[in-house]
C-alpha positions as CSV (number, residue, x, y, z in Angstrom):
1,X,-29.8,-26.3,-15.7
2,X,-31.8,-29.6,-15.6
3,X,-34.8,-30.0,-13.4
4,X,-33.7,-30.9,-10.1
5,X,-30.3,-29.7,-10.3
6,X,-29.1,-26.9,-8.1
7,X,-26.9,-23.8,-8.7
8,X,-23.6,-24.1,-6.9
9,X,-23.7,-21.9,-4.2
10,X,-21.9,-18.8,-4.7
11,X,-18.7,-18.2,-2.5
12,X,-18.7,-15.5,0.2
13,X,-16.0,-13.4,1.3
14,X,-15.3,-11.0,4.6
15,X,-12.6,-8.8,3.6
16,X,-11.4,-7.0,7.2
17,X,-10.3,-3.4,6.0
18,X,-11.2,-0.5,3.1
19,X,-7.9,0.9,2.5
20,X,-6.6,0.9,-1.4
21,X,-6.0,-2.8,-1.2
22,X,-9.3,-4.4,0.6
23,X,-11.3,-2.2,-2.3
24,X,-9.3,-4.0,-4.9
25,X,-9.3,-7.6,-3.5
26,X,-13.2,-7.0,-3.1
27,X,-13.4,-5.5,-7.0
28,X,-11.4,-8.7,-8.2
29,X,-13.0,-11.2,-6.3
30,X,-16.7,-10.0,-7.1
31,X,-15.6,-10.1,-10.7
32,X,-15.0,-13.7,-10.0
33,X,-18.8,-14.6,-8.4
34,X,-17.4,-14.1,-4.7
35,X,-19.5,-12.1,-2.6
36,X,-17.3,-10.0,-0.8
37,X,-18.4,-7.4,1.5
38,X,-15.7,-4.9,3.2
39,X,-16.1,-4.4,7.0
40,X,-14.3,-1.1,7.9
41,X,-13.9,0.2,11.7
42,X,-13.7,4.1,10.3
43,X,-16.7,5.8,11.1
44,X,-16.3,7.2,7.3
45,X,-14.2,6.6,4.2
46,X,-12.3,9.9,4.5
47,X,-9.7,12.1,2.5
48,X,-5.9,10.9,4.0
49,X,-3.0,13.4,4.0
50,X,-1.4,11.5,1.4
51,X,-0.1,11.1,-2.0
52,X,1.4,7.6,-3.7
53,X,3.1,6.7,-6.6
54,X,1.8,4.0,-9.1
55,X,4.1,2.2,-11.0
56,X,3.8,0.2,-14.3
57,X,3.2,-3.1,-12.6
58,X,0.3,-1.6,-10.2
59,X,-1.3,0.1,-12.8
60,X,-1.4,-2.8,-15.2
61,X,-2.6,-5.3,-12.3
62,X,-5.4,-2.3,-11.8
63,X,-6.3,-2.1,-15.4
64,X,-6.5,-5.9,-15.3
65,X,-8.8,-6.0,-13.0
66,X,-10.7,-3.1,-13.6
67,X,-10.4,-2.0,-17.6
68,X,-10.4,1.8,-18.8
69,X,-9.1,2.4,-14.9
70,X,-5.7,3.5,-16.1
71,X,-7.0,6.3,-18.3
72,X,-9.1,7.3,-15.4
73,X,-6.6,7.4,-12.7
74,X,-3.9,9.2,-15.3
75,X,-6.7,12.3,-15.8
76,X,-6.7,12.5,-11.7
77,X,-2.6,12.3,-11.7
78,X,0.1,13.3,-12.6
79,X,3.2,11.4,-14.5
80,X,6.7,11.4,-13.1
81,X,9.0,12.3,-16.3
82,X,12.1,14.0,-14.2
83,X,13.2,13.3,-10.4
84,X,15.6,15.8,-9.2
85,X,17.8,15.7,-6.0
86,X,18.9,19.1,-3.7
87,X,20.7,20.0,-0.7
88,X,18.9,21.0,2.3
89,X,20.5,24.5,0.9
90,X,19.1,24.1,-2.3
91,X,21.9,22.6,-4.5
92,X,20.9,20.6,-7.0
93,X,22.9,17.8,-7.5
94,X,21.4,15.7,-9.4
95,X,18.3,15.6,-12.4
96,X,17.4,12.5,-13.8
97,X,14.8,11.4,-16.7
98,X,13.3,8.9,-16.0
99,X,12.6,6.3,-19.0
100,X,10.0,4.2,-17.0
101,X,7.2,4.7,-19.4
102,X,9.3,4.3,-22.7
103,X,10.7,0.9,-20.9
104,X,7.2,-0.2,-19.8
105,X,4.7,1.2,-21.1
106,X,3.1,2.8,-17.8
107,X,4.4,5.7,-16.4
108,X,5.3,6.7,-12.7
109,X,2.2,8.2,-12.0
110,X,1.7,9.9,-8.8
111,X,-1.9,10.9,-7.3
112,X,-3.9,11.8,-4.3
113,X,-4.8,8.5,-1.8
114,X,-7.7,9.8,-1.9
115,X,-8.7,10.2,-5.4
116,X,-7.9,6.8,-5.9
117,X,-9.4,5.6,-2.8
118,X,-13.1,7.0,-4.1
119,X,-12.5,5.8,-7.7
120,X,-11.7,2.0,-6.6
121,X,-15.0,2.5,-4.3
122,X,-17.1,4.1,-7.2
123,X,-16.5,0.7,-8.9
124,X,-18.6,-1.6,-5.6
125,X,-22.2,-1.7,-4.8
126,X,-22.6,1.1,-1.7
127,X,-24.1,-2.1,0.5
128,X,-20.9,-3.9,0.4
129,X,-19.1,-1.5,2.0
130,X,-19.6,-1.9,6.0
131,X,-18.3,1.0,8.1
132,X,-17.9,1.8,11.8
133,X,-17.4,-1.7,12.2
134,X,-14.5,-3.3,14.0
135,X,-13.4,-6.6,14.0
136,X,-12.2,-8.3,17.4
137,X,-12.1,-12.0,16.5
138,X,-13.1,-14.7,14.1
139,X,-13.3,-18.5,14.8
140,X,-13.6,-21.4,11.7
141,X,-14.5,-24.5,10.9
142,X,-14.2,-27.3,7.9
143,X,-16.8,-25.1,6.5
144,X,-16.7,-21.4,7.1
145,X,-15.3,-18.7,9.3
146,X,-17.2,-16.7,11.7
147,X,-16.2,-13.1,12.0
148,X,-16.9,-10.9,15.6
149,X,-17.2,-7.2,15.5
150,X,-17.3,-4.8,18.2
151,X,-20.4,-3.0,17.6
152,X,-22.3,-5.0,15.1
153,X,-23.6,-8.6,14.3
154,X,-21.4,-11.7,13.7
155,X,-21.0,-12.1,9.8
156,X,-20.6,-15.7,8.3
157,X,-17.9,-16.4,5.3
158,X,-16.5,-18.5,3.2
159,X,-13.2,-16.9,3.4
160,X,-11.6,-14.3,5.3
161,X,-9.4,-11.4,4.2
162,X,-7.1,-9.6,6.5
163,X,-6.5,-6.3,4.4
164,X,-6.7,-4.3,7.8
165,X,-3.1,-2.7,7.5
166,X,0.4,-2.9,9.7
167,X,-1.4,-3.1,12.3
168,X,-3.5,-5.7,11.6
169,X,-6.3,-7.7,13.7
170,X,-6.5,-10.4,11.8
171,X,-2.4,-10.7,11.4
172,X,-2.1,-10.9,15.5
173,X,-4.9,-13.9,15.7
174,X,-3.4,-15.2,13.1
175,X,0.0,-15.5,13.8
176,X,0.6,-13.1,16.9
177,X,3.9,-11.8,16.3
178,X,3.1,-8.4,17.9
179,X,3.2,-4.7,17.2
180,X,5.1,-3.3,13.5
181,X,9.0,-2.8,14.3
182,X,9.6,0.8,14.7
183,X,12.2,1.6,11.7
184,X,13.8,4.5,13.8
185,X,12.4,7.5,12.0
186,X,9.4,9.7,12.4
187,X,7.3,11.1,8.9
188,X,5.3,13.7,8.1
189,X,3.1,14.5,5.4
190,X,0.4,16.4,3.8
191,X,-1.7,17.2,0.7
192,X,-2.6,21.0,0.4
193,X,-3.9,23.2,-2.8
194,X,-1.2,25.2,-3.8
195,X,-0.9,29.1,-4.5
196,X,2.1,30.9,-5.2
197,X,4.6,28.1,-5.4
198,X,3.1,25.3,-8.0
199,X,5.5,22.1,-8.1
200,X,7.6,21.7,-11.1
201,X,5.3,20.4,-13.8
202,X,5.8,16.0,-14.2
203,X,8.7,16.3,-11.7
204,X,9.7,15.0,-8.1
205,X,12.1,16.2,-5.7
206,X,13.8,15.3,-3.2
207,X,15.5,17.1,-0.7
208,X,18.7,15.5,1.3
209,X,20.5,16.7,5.0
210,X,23.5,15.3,6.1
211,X,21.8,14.0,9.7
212,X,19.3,11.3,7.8
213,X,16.6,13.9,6.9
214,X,14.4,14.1,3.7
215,X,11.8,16.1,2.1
216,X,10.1,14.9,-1.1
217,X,7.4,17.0,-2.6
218,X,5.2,16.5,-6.1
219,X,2.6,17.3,-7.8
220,X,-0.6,14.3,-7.4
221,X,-2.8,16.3,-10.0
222,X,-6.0,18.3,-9.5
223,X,-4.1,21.4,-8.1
224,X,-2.7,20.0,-5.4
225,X,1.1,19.4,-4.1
226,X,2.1,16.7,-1.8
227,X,5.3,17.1,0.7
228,X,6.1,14.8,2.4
229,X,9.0,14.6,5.3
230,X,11.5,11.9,7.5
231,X,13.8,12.1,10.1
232,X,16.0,10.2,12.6
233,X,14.2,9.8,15.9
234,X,14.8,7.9,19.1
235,X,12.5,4.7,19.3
236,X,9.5,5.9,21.9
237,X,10.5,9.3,21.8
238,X,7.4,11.6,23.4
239,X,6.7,15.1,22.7
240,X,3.5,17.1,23.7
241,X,4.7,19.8,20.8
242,X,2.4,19.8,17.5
243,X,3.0,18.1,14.6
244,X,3.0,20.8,12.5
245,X,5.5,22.7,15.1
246,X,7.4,19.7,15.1
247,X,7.8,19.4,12.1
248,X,9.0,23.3,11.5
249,X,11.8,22.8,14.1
250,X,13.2,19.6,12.2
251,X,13.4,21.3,8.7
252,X,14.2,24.8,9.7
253,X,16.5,26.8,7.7
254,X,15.8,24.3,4.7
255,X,15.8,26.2,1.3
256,X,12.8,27.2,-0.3
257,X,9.9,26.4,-1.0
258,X,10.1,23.7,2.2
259,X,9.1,26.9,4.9
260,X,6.3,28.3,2.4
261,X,4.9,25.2,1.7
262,X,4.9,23.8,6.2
263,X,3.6,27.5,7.1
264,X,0.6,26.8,4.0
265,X,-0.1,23.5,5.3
266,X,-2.9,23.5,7.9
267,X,-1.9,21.7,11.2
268,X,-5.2,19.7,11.2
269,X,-3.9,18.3,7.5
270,X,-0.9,17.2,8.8
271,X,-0.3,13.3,9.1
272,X,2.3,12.4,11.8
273,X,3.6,8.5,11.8
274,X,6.4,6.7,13.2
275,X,8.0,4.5,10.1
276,X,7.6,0.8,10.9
277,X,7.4,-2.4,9.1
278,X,6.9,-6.2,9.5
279,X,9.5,-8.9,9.7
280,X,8.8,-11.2,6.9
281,X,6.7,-14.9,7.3
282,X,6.6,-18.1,5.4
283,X,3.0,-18.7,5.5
284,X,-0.1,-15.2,5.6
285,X,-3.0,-18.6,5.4
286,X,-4.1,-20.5,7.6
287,X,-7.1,-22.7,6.9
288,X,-10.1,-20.1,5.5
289,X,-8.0,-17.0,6.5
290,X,-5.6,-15.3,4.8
291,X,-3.8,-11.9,5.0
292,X,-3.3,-9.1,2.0
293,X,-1.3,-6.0,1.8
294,X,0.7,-4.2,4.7
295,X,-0.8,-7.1,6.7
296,X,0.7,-9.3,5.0
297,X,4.1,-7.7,4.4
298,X,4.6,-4.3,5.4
299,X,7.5,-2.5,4.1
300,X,9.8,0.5,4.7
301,X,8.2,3.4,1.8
302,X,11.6,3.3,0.7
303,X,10.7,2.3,-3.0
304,X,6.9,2.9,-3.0
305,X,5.3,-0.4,-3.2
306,X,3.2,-1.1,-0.6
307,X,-0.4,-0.3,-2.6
308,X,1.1,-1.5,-6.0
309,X,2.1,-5.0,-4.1
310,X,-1.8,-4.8,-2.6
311,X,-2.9,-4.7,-6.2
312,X,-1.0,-7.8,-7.4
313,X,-2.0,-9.5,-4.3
314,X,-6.1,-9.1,-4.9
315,X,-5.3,-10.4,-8.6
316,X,-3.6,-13.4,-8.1
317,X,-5.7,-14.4,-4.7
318,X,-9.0,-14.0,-6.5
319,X,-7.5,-16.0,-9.5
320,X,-6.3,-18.6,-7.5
321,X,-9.7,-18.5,-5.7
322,X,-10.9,-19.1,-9.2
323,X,-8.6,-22.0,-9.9
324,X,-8.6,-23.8,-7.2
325,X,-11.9,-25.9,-5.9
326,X,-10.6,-25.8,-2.3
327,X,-10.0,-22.6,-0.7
328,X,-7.4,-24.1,1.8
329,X,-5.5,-25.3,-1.8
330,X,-6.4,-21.9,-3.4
331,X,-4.9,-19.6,-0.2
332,X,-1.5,-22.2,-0.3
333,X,-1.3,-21.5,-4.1
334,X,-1.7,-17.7,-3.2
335,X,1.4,-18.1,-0.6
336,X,3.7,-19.9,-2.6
337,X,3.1,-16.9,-5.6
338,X,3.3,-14.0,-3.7
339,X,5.8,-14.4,-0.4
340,X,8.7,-14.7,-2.5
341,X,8.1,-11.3,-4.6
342,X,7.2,-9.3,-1.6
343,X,10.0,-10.5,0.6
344,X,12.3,-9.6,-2.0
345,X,10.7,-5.7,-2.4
346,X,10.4,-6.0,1.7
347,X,14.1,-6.6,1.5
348,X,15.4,-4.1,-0.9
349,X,12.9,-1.6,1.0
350,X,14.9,-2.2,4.1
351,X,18.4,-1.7,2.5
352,X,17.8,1.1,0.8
353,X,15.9,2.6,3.8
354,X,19.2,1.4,5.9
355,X,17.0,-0.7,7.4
356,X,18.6,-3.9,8.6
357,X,16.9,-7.3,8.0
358,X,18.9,-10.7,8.9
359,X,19.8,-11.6,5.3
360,X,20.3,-15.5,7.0
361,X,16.7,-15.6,8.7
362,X,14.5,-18.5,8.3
363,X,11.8,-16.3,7.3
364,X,13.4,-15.5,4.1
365,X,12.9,-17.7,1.2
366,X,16.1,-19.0,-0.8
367,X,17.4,-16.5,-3.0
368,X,15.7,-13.2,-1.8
369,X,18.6,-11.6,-0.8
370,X,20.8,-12.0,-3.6
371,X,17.6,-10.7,-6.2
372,X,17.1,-7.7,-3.3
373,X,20.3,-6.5,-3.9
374,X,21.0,-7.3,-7.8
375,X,21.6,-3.9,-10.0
376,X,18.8,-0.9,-10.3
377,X,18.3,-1.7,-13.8
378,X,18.0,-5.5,-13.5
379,X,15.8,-5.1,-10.2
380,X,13.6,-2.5,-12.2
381,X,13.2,-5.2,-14.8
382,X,11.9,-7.8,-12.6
383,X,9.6,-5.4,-10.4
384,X,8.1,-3.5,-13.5
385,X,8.2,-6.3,-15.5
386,X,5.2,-8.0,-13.3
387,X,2.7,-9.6,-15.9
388,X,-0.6,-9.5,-14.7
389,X,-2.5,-11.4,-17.5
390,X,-0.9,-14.7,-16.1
391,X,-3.4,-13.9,-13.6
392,X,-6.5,-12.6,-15.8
């Protein structure tokens, strides 16, 4: 630098939110020079009931943004090489081998949310990780964006970052469509240590009833099993009875190992949600703000993408970000990449989930519909297929 020349002052970033994909958007963009600093309303970052399954285009955005993570995450895990479908009775009626990792070159690798949630975090300075801190507001300017917490001190940005989930703060100032739509089925899940009844090794089930039930169970590495359970219920449907109680009753008489496994499971580890997702929108930005994840574009779990689709947001908004000297220009660019891809995956959630969307809406970009419901193995192409080094 020449004498009497100054640095250009390095960007700053709120990110609203320390789930899977706040973590990952703060990783990426601090790899990029932005300071980013997470603001998280849990009073701790805590273990979550959960398991999820990574496929071949979240794991390569992951080892994109953070090389040698992929090795990592598949010593935690474990890979899905078989997924076999029963009766509630315990048929079996049907086994199928999967070929995802021969077809590209990342397997189906399932692991504990938790795991995963303290290896993204192992990978940021402890200080940029805010917790017990929740944000009610945020106003901007031509020049920044000031962010409001309950129970802490303003905080000054550049940029902005909803990553705070489906029910998302920043999404409702933002563009105040309300609360998630109830999808008209209660879950169930949990992560326990297993003991007599270990889950078939690199293999998932799932278990089927005639009435719109379902129990999928696997194995998310380090001794564990992960069940996890769905079923038909009325929308704003009330019950003082436990979850774990409740969830007994729905799947009673289910062939083994479902009763082992619900009487092993502690009722404190038990995580009981109402499925719900977001109808999709032509625009997450406006001005400095932008949204990311399930605030974005929550989805139906139907074909487990919501963290994977997380993943390929943080890349391609930090590399835009990169690209672009205006962040107004950089969070359109980030729009016009991503809202087509995740409508389409929001879309063929909702039909396989027999969820209906209005395949006419406004809200959904030209051509969604007919790439949402192409064939399995041409849909697979294009989802698995992602290219994350367009983004590097």
């Amino acid at each position: 630098m020449s004498p009497g020349t100054q640095a250009t002052p390095k960007r700053t970033a709120v990110i609203a939110g320390a789930g899977l994909g706040g973590l990952v958007a703060a990783i990426a963009l601090r790899k990029q020079g932005v300071d980013a600093h997470i603001y998280e309303k849990a009073r701790e970052l805590r273990p979550v009931g959960a398991g999820l399954s990574l496929s071949p285009n979240g794991l390569n955005t992951l080892e994109t943004i953070i090389p040698g993570i992929a090795g990592t995450l598949k010593a935690l895990g474990s890979e899905t090489h078989k997924v076999s479908v029963r009766k509630s009775t315990g048929e079996l009626l049907a086994t199928d081998q999967t070929t995802i990792k021969q077809r590209y070159n990342q397997p189906l690798l399932n692991i504990r949310w938790s795991s995963l949630q303290e290896t993204l975090a192992s990978h940021l300075p402890p200080e940029t990780i805010h917790l017990n801190t929740r944000l009610i507001g945020f106003h901007q300017n031509h020049s920044n964006v000031e962010v409001h917490f309950e129970n802490g001190p303003s905080a000054t940005a550049d940029l902005l970052i909803g990553a705070d989930g489906i029910g998302s703060a920043v999404r409702e100032s933002l563009i105040g469509d309300g609360p998630p739509r109830y999808a008209g089925r209660m879950s169930w899940r949990a992560v326990i240590k297993y003991q007599d009844h270990p889950p078939p090794a690199n293999e998932a089930t799932i278990i089927t009833g005639p009435d719109g039930k379902a129990f999928t169970l696997f194995d998310p590495g380090g001794g564990f099993i992960f069940w996890s359970a769905a079923a038909l219920s009325p929308e704003g449907s009330a019950t003082n009875t436990p979850p774990k109680q409740r969830v007994q009753q729905t799947f009673s008489g289910w062939a083994s190992p479902i009763a082992a496994l619900l009487e092993a499971t502690p009722s404190e580890d038990i995580v009981e949600r109402p499925i719900c997702d977001r109808l999709p929108v032509t625009s997450w930005s406006q001005g400095r703000v932008t949204l990311l994840g399930d605030a974005a574009h929550a989805m139906v779990p139907t074909l487990g993408q919501g963290a994977n689709m997380a993943f390929e947001d943080a890349l391609e908004l930090a590399h835009f970000l990169q690209q672009t000297p205006g962040i107004e220009t950089a969070l359109t660019r980030y729009d016009t990449s991503r809202i087509y891809r995740t409508q389409i995956i929001q879309a063929r959630s909702a039909v396989q989930g027999s969820r209906s969307y209005e395949p006419d809406a406004e809200t959904f970009l030209r051509g969604v519909t007919e790439r949402a419901t192409g064939s399995q193995a041409e849909f697979e192409d294009w989802l698995y297929g992602y290219d994350p080094s367009a983004f590097a």
